[in-house]
C-alpha positions as CSV (number, residue, x, y, z in Angstrom):
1,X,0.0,0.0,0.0
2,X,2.8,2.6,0.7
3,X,4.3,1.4,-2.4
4,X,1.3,2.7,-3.9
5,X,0.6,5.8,-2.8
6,X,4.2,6.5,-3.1
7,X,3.7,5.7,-6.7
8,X,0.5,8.1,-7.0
9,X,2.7,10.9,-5.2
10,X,5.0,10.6,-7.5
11,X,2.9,10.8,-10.4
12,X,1.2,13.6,-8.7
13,X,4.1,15.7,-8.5
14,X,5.1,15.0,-12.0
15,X,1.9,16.6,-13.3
16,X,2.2,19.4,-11.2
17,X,5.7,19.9,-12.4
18,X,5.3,19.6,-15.7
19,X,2.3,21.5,-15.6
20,X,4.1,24.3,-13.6
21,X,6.4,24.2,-16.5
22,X,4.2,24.5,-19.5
23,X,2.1,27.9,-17.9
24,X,5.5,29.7,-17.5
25,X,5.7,29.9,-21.1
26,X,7.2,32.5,-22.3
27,X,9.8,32.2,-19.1
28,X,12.7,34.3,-21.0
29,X,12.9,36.6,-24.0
30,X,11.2,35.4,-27.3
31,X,14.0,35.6,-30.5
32,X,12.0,37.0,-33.7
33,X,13.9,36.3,-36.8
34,X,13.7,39.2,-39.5
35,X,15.1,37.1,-43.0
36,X,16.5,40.5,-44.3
37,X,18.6,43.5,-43.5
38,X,17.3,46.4,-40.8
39,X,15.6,49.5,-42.4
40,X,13.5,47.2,-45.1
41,X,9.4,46.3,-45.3
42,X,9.8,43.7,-42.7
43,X,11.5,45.8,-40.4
44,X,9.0,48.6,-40.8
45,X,6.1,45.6,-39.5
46,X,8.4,43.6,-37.5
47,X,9.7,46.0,-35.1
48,X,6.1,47.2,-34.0
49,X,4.5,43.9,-33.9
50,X,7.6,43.0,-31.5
51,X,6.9,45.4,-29.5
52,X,3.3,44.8,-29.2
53,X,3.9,41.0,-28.3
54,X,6.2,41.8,-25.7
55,X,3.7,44.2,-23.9
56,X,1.5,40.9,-23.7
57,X,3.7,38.3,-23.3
58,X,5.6,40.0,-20.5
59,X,8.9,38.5,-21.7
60,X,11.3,40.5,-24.2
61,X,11.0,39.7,-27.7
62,X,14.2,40.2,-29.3
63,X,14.5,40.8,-33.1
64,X,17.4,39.2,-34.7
65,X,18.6,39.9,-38.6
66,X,20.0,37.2,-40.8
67,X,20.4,38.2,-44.2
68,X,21.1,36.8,-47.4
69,X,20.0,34.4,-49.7
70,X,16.0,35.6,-50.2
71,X,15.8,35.2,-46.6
72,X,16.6,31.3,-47.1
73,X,19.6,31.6,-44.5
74,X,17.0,32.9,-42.1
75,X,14.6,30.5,-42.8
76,X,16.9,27.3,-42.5
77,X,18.1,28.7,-39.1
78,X,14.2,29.1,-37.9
79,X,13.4,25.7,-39.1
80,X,16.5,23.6,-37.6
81,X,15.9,25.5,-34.0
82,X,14.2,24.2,-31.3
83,X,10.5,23.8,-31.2
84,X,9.5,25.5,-28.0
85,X,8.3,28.7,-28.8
86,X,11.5,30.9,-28.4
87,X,12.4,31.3,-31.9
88,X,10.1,33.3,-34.4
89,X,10.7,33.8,-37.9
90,X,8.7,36.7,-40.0
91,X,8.5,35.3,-43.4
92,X,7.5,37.4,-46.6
93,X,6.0,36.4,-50.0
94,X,9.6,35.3,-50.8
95,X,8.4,32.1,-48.5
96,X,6.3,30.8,-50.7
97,X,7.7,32.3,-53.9
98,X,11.3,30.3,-53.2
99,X,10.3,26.6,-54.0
100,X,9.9,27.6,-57.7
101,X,12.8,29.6,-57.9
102,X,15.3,27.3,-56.1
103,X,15.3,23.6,-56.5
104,X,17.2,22.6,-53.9
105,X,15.9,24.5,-50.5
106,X,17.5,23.0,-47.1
107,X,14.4,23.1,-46.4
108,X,10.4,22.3,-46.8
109,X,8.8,25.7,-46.9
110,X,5.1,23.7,-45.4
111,X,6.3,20.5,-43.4
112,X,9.2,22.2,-41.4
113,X,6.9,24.9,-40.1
114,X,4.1,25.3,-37.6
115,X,2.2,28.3,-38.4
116,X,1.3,31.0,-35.7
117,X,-0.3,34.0,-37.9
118,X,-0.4,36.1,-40.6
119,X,0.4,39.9,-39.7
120,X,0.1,42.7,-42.1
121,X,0.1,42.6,-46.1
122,X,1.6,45.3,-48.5
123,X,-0.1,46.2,-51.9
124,X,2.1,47.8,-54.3
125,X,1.7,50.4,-56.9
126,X,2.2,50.9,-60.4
127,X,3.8,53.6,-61.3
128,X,4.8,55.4,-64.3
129,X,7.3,58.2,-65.5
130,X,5.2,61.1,-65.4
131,X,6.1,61.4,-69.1
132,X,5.0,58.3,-70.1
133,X,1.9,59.0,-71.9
134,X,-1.2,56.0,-71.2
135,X,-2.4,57.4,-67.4
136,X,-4.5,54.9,-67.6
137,X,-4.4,51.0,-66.8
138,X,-6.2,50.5,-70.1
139,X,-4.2,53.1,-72.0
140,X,-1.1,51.1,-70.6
141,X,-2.1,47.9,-72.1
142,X,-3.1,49.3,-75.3
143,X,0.2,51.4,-75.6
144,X,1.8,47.7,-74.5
145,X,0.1,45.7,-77.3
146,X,0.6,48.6,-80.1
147,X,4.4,48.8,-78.7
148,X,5.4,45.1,-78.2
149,X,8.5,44.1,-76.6
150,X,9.2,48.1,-76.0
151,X,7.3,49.4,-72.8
152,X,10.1,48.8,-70.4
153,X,9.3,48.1,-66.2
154,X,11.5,47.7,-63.5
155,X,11.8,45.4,-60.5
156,X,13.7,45.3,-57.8
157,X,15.3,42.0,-58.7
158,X,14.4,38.8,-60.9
159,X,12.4,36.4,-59.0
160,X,10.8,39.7,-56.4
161,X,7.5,40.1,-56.1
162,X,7.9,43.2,-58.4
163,X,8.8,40.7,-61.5
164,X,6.1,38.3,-60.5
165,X,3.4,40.7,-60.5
166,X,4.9,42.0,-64.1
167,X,5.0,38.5,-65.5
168,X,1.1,38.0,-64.0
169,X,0.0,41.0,-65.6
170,X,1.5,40.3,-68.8
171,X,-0.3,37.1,-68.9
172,X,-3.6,38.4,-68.1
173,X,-3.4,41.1,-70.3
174,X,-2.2,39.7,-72.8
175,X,1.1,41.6,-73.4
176,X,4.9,41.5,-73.5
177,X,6.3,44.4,-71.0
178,X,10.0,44.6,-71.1
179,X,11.3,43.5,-67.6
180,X,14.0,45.3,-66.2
181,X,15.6,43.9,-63.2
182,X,17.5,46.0,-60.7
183,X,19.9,45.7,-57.6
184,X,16.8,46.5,-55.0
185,X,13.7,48.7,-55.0
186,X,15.4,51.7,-54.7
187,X,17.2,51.3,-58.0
188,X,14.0,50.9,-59.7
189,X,12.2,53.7,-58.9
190,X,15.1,56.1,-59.3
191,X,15.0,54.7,-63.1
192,X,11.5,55.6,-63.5
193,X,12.2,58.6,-62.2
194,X,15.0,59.6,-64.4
195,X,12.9,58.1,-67.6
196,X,15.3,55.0,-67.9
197,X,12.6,52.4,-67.3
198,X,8.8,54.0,-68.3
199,X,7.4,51.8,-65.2
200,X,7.9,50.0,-62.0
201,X,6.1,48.2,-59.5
202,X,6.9,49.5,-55.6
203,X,5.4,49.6,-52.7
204,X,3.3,52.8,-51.0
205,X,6.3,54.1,-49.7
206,X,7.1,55.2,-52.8
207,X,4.0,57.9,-52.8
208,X,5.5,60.5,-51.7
209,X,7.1,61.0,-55.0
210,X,4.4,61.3,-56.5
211,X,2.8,63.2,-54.8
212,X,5.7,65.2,-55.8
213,X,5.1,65.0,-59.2
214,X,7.9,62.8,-60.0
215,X,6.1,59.7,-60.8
216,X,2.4,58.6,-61.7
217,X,0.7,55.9,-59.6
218,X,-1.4,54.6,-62.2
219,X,-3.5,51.5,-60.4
220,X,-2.9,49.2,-57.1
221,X,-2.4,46.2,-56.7
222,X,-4.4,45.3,-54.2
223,X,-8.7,44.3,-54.5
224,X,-9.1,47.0,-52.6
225,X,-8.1,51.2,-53.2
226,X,-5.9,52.0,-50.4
227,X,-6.5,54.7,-48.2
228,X,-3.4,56.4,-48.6
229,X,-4.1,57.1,-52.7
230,X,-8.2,56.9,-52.6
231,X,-8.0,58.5,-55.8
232,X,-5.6,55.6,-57.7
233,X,-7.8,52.9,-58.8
234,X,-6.9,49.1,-58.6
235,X,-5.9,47.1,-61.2
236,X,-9.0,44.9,-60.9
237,X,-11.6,47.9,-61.1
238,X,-9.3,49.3,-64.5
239,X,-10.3,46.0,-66.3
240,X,-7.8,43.3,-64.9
241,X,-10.2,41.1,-63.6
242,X,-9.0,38.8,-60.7
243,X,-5.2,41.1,-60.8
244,X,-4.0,41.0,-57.3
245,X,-0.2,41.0,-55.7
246,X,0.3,41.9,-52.4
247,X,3.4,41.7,-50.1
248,X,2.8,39.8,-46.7
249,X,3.9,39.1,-44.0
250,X,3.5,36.4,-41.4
251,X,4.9,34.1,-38.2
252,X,5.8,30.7,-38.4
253,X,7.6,28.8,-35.5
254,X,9.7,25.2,-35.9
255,X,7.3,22.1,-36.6
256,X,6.6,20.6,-33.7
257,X,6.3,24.0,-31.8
258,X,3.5,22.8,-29.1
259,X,-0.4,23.8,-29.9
260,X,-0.5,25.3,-26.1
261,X,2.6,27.4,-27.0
262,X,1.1,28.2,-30.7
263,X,-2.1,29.3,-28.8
264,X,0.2,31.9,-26.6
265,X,2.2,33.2,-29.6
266,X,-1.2,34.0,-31.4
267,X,-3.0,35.4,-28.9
268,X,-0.1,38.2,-28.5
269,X,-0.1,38.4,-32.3
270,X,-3.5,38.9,-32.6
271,X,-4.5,41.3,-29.7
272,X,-1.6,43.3,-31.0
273,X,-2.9,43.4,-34.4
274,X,-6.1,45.1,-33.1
275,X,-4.3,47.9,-30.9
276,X,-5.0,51.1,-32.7
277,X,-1.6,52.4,-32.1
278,X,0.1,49.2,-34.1
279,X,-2.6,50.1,-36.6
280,X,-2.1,53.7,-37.0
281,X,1.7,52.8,-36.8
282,X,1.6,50.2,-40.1
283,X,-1.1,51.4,-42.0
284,X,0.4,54.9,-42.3
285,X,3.3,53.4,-44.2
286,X,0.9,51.5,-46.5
287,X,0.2,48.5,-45.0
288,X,-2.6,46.2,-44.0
289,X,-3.3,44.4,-40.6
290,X,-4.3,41.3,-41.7
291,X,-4.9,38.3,-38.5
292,X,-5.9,35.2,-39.3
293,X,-5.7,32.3,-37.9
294,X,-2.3,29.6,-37.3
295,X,-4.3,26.9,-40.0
296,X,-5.6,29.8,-42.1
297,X,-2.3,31.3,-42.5
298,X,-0.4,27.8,-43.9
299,X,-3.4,27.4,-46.5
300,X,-2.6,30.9,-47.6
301,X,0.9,30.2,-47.5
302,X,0.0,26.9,-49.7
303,X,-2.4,28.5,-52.6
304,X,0.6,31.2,-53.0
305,X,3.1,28.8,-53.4
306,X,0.6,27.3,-56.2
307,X,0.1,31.0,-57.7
308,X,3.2,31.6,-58.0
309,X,4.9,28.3,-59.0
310,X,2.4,28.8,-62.4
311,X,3.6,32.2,-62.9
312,X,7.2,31.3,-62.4
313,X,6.6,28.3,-64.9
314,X,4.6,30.2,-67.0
315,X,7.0,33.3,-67.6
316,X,10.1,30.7,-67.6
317,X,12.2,32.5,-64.9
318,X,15.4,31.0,-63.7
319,X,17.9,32.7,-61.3
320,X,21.4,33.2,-62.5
């Protein structure tokens, strides 16, 4: 009988210990993996949301920066670390856009991940030299189809989601536009600036100079017109039925990353997704909060890796 009970103490204990030990999750600082250098998109979304999960986690969450590679370094780091909850990576369209562009990944973008949520997405813009005569998305395709081979557009690099959503919308439209690839956004826009490209594809950020007269937002991506250019009209409502490319941005921890733990991560994702202040911090710079939930964000992650595989076959694109 004491035997026994001993027996049931000890498995008593055990429970309570272990059970002690799961509910001090998070019991030291969180590491959040940003795939790309400081001062980019994902910094401009990953520092705030950071900051938001460590108000209601109550543990510091630390951002870390491993460049290189289209954030594959990053990405193979994220997926060989433990899966406990402590390591975070922020993973961009480039996620699901990789598989078709690089054979030979050191890792599976779907099984070697445990999704937590998606965070924010970022339409871009089209933009045209202000000399560039269509003003139109309509006027741009028929210029395009009258001119083939010789409407030039920037990118800010082959296989970027700038040159995907060329290569879609020469598909859908039916046309050949002339893809320029450049050494990083930047680049790009400075060319249609100075008249060396007539067209580019950029993010919101870029609105200023237009506003400034120095280029011509001529449509969004996005289904939606965004807030910051009411007046620029999307692609979709100029004609391009079903037209949409948007940046995004999302969490994913190791696979095997505990549902308890999962359920912890997204609940400080999402409550910080609907503060105001993160809100009126990310949407000022153009983008979207965009929550969801951990299973909802790996189907989106899987019907974009689809998309874009298509588009990548499609237009025949191979990294040099």
């Amino acid at each position: 009988m004491k035997k026994f009970i001993k027996h049931v103490f000890c498995a008593a204990a055990l429970a309570v210990s272990s059970s002690a030990a799961f509910a001090a999750f998070p019991d030291h600082a969180v590491e959040l993996i940003i795939p790309y250098p400081p001062g980019g998109t994902a910094d401009a979304v990953g520092r705030p949301l950071a900051d938001g999960m460590q108000k209601r986690l109550g543990v510091p969450v630390v951002v870390q920066y491993k460049a290189g590679a289209s954030g594959t370094i990053a990405t193979q780091y994220a997926a060989r670390a433990k899966p406990d909850g402590y390591t975070l990576i922020m993973v961009l369209a480039a996620h699901a856009i990789n598989p078709s562009l690089y054979p030979n990944l050191p890792y599976d973008s779907v099984k070697d991940f445990t999704p937590v949520s998606m965070v924010a997405k970022l339409p871009l813009v089209l933009y045209t030299n202000p000399k560039f005569p269509p003003k139109t998305v309509q006027e741009f395709i028929d210029y395009a189809k009258s001119h083939p081979g010789a409407v030039s557009v920037g990118s800010a690099g082959n296989g970027n989601t700038s040159h995907l959503a060329l290569e879609l919308f020469n598909n859908m439209a039916g046309v050949k536009l002339l893809h320029v690839p450049y050494k990083g956004g930047g680049p790009s826009i400075t060319a249609a600036m100075g008249g060396e490209v007539n067209a580019v594809f950029a993010g919101p950020d870029t609105l200023h100079l237009a506003q400034a007269g120095r280029l011509h937002p001529l449509a969004v991506t996005s289904p939606q017109r965004l807030a910051l250019t009411p007046n620029t009209p999307t692609v979709q409502e100029s004609g391009l039925k079903g037209y949409e490319v948007q940046g995004w941005y999302g969490l994913l921890a190791p696979a095997g990353t505990p549902d308890d733990v999962v359920k912890v991560l997204h609940k400080s994702v999402s409550d910080t997704l609907a503060d105001p202040e993160f809100a009126k911090t990310v949407e000022a710079l153009g983008y979207i909060p965009s929550p969801s939930t951990p299973a909802g964000f790996m189907d989106y992650i899987k019907e974009e890796m689809a998309r874009w595989s298509k588009v990548v076959k499609d237009a025949d694109i191979k990294l040099q």
